[in-house]
TILUM-722344 format. One record per residue (C-alpha): residue number from 1; residue in one letter; x, y, z. Coordinates in steps of 0.001 Angstrom, whole numbers. Layout:
N
+------+------+---------+---------+---------+
! resi ! resn !       X !       Y !       Z !
+------+------+---------+---------+---------+
!  NUM !    a !       X !       Y !       Z !
...
+------+------+---------+---------+---------+
REM end
This chain:
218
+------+------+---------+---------+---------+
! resi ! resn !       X !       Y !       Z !
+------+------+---------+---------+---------+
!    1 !    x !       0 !       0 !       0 !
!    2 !    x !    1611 !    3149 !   -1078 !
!    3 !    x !   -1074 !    5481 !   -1566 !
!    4 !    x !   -4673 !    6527 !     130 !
!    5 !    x !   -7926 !    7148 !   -1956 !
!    6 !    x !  -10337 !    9334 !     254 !
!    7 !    x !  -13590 !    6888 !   -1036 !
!    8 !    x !  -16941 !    8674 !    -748 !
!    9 !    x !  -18275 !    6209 !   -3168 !
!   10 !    x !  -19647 !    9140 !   -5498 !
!   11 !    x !  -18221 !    8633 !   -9063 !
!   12 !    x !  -15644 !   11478 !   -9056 !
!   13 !    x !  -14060 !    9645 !   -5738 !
!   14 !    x !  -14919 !    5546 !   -7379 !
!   15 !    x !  -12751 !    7035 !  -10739 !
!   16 !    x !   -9822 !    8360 !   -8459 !
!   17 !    x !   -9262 !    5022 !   -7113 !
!   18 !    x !   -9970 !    3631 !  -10685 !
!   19 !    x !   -7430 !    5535 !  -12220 !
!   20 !    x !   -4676 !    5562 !   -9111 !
!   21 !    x !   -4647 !    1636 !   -9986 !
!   22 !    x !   -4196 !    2283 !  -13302 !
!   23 !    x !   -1309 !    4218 !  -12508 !
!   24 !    x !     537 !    2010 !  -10382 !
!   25 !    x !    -868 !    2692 !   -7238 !
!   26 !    x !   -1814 !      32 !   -4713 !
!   27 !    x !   -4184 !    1925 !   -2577 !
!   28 !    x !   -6034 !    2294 !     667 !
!   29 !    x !   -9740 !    3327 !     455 !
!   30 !    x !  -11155 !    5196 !    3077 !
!   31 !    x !  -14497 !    6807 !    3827 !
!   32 !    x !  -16086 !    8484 !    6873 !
!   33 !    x !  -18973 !    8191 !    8821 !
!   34 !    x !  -19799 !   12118 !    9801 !
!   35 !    x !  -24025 !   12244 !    9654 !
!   36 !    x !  -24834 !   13138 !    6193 !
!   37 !    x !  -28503 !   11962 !    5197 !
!   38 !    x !  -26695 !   10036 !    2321 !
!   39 !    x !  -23717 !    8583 !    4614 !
!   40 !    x !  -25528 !    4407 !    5077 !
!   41 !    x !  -25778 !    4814 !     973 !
!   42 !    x !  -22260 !    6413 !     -35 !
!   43 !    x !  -20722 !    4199 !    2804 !
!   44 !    x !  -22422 !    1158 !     934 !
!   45 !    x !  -21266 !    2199 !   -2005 !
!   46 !    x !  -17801 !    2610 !   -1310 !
!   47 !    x !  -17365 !    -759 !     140 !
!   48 !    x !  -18733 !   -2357 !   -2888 !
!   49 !    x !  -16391 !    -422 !   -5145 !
!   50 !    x !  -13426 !   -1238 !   -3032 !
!   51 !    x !  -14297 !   -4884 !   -3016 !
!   52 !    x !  -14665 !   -4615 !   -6659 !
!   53 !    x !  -11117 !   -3321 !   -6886 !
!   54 !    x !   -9688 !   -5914 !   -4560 !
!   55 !    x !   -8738 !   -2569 !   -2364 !
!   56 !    x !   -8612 !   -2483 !     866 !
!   57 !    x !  -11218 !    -516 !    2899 !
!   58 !    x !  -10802 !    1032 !    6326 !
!   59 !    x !  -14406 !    3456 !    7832 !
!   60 !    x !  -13220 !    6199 !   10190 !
!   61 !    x !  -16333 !    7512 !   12489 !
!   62 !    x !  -16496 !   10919 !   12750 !
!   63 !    x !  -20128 !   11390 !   13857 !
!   64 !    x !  -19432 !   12211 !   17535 !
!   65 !    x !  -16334 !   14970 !   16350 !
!   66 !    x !  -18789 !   16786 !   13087 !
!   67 !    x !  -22345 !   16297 !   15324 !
!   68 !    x !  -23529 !   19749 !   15393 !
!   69 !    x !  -22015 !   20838 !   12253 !
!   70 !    x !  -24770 !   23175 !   10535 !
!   71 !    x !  -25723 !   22300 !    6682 !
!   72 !    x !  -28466 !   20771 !    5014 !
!   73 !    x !  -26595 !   17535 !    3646 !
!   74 !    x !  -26538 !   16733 !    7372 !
!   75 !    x !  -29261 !   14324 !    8916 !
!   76 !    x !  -30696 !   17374 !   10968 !
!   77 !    x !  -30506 !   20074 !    8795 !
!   78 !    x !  -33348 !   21124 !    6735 !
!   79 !    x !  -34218 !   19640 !    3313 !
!   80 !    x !  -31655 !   18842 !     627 !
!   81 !    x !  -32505 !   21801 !   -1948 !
!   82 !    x !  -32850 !   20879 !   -5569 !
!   83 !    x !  -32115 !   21963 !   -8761 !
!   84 !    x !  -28808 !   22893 !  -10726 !
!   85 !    x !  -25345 !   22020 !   -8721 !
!   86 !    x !  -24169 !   25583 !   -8989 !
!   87 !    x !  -27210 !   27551 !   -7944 !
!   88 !    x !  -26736 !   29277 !   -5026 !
!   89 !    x !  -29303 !   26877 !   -3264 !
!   90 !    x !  -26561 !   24189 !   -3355 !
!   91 !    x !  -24900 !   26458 !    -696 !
!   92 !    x !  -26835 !   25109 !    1690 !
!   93 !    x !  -25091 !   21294 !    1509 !
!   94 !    x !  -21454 !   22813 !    2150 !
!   95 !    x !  -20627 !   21047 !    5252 !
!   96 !    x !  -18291 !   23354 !    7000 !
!   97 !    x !  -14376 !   22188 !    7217 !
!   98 !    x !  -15662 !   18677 !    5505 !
!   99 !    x !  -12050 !   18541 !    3120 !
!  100 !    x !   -9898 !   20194 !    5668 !
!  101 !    x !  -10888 !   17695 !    8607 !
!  102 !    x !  -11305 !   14883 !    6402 !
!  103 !    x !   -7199 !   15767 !    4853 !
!  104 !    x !   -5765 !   16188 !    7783 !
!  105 !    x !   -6923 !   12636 !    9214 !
!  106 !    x !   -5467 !   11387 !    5648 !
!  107 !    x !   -2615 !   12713 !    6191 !
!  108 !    x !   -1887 !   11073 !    9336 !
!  109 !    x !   -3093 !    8067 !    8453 !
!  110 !    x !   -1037 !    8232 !    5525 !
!  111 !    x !    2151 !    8919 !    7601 !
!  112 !    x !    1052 !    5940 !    9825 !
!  113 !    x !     609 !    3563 !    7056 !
!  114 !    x !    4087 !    4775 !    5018 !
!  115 !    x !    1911 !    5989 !    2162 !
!  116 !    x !    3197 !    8865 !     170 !
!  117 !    x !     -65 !   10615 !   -1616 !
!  118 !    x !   -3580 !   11200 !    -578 !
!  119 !    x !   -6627 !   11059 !   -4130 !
!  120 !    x !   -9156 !   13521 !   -3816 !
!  121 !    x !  -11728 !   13904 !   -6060 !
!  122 !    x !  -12152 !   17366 !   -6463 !
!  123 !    x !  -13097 !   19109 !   -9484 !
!  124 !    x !  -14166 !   22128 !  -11130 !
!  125 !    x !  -17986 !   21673 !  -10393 !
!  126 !    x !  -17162 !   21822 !   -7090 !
!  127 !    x !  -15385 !   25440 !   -7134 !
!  128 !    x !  -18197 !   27454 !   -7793 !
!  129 !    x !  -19670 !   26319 !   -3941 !
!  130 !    x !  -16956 !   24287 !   -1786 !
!  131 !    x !  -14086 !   26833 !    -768 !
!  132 !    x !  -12492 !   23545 !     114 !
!  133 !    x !  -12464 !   21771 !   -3190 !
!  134 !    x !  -10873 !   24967 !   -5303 !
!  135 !    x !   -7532 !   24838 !   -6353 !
!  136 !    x !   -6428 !   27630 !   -3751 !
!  137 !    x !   -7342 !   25184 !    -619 !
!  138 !    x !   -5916 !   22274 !   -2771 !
!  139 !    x !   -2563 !   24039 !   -2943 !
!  140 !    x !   -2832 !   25659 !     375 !
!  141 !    x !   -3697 !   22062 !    1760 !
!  142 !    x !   -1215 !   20298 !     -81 !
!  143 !    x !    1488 !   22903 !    1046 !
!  144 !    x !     595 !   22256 !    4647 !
!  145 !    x !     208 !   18317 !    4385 !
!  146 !    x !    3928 !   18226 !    3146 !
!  147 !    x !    5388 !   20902 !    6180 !
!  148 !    x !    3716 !   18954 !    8276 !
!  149 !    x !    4838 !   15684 !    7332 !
!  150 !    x !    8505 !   16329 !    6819 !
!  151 !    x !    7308 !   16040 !    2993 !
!  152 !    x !    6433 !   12411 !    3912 !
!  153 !    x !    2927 !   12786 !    2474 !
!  154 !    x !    1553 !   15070 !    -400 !
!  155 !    x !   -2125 !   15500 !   -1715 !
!  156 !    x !   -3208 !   14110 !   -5310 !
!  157 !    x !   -6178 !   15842 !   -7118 !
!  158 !    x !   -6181 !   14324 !  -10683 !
!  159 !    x !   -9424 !   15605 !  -11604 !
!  160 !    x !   -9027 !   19438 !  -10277 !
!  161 !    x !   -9073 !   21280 !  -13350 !
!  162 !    x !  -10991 !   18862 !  -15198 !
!  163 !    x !  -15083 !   18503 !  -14536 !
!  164 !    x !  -17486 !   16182 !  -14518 !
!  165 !    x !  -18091 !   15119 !  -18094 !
!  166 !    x !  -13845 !   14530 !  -18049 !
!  167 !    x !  -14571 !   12119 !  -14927 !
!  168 !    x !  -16812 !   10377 !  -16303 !
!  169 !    x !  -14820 !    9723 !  -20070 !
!  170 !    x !  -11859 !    8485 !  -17748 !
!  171 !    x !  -13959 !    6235 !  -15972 !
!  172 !    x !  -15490 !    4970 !  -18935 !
!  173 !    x !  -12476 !    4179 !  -20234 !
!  174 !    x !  -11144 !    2444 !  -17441 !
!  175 !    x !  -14296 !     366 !  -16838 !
!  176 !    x !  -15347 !    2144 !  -13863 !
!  177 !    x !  -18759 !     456 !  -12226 !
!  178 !    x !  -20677 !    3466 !  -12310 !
!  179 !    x !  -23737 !    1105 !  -11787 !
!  180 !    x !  -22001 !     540 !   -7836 !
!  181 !    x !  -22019 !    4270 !   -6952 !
!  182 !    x !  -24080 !    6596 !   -5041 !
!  183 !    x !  -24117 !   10478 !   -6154 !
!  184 !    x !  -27688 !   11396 !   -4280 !
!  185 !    x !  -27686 !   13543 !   -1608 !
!  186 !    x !  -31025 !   12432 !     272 !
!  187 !    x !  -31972 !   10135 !    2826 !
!  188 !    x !  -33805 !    7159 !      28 !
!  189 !    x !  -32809 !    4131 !   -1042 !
!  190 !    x !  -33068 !    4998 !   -5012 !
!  191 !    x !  -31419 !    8295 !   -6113 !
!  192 !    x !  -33909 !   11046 !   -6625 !
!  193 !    x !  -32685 !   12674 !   -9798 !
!  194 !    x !  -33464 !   16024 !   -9104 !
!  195 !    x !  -30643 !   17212 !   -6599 !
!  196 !    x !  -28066 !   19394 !   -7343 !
!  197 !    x !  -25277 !   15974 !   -7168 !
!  198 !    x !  -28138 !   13457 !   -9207 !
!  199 !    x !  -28531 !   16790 !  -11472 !
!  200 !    x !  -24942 !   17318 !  -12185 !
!  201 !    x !  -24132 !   13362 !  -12482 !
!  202 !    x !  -26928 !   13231 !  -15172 !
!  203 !    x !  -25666 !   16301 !  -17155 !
!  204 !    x !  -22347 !   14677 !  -17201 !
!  205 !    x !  -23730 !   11488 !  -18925 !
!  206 !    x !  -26126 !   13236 !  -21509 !
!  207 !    x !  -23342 !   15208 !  -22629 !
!  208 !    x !  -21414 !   12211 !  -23926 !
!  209 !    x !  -24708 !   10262 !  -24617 !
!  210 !    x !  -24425 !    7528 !  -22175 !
!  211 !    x !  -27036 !    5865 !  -20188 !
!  212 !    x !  -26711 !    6055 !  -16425 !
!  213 !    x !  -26650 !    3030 !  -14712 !
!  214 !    x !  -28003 !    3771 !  -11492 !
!  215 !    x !  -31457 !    3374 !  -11004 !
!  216 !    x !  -33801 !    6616 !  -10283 !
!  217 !    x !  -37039 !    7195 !   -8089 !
!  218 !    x !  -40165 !    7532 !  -10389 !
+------+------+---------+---------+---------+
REM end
């Protein structure tokens, strides 16, 4: 194990670990339990995408340290809004500190384990809300990651100037089970097409005019 994929089990995060393999890698996944509404389904997901990679899986709990935390993607905050990912709406799901909390665990981890990089699967559709998914907290991060590791460990954001539609091609390509993956922000069992994650996923696989696998609510 020489590397750690931060595993949400969204597709940005299933085609980082996807295409870390397919660069030599021989990674870690790891995902967090920290009381979203979709955490039981993303968690799910991300163990059935590491098992389908033959990757190793490790769940940090987080739900006693990020209880409290005020957004709507958390399970008691108000209702997930809908509607376009960058509308100003989609505000409301920032969790606050989500990347920095969630890096610097990595990061230690990382150290821990001997493992030199840290995936992330930030991208471009998430600059326009997420202060910490733009390339200014990815460098700032990154910066402090290797200063505070005696350069042991750096950050590795393969998909941060690239968007959705370029996630999905280079998943596609490498064979990436999209069909295992859970993009929905709300608390159901099927995806609900019509949130700002479901809305940007499904613009992403019109554009190239491929079928999503996942199955919808009516």
């Amino acid at each position: 194990m020489n590397a750690i994929v931060s595993l949400s089990g969204g597709m940005d995060s299933a085609t980082v670990l996807a295409d870390a393999i397919d660069k030599g890698r021989k990674p870690l996944a790891v995902g967090f339990t920290y009381g979203s509404k979709h955490n039981p389904y993303e968690n799910q997901a991300a163990a059935d995408l590491a098992k389908h990679y033959a990757a190793p899986f490790r769940l940090i709990d987080l739900s006693g340290v990020m209880r409290g935390f005020k957004s709507h993607l958390m399970a008691d905050g108000g209702p997930i809004p809908e509607g376009h990912y960058e509308d100003a709406s989609m505000a409301q799901t920032v969790v606050p500190g989500r990347n920095i909390i969630f890096a610097a665990i990595l990061s230690g981890l990382a150290w821990s384990e001997g493992a030199e990089e840290i995936w992330l699967g930030i991208h471009q559709g998430d600059h326009a809300i997420y202060e910490d998914c733009r390339p200014s907290f990815y460098a700032a991060m990154n910066q402090a990651i290797q200063e505070g590791t005696g350069k042991r460990v750096r950050l590795v954001a393969p998909f941060l100037d690239g968007n959705k539609t370029t996630i999905l091609k280079r998943g596609l390509l490498l064979g990436v089970p999209y069909s295992l993956t859970r993009t929905c922000y709300k608390d159901q069992s099927l995806a609900c097409g019509k949130c700002g994650s479901c809305q940007e996923r499904l613009s992403a696989f019109c554009a190239i005019g491929v079928d999503d696998p996942v199955e919808y609510a009516p």
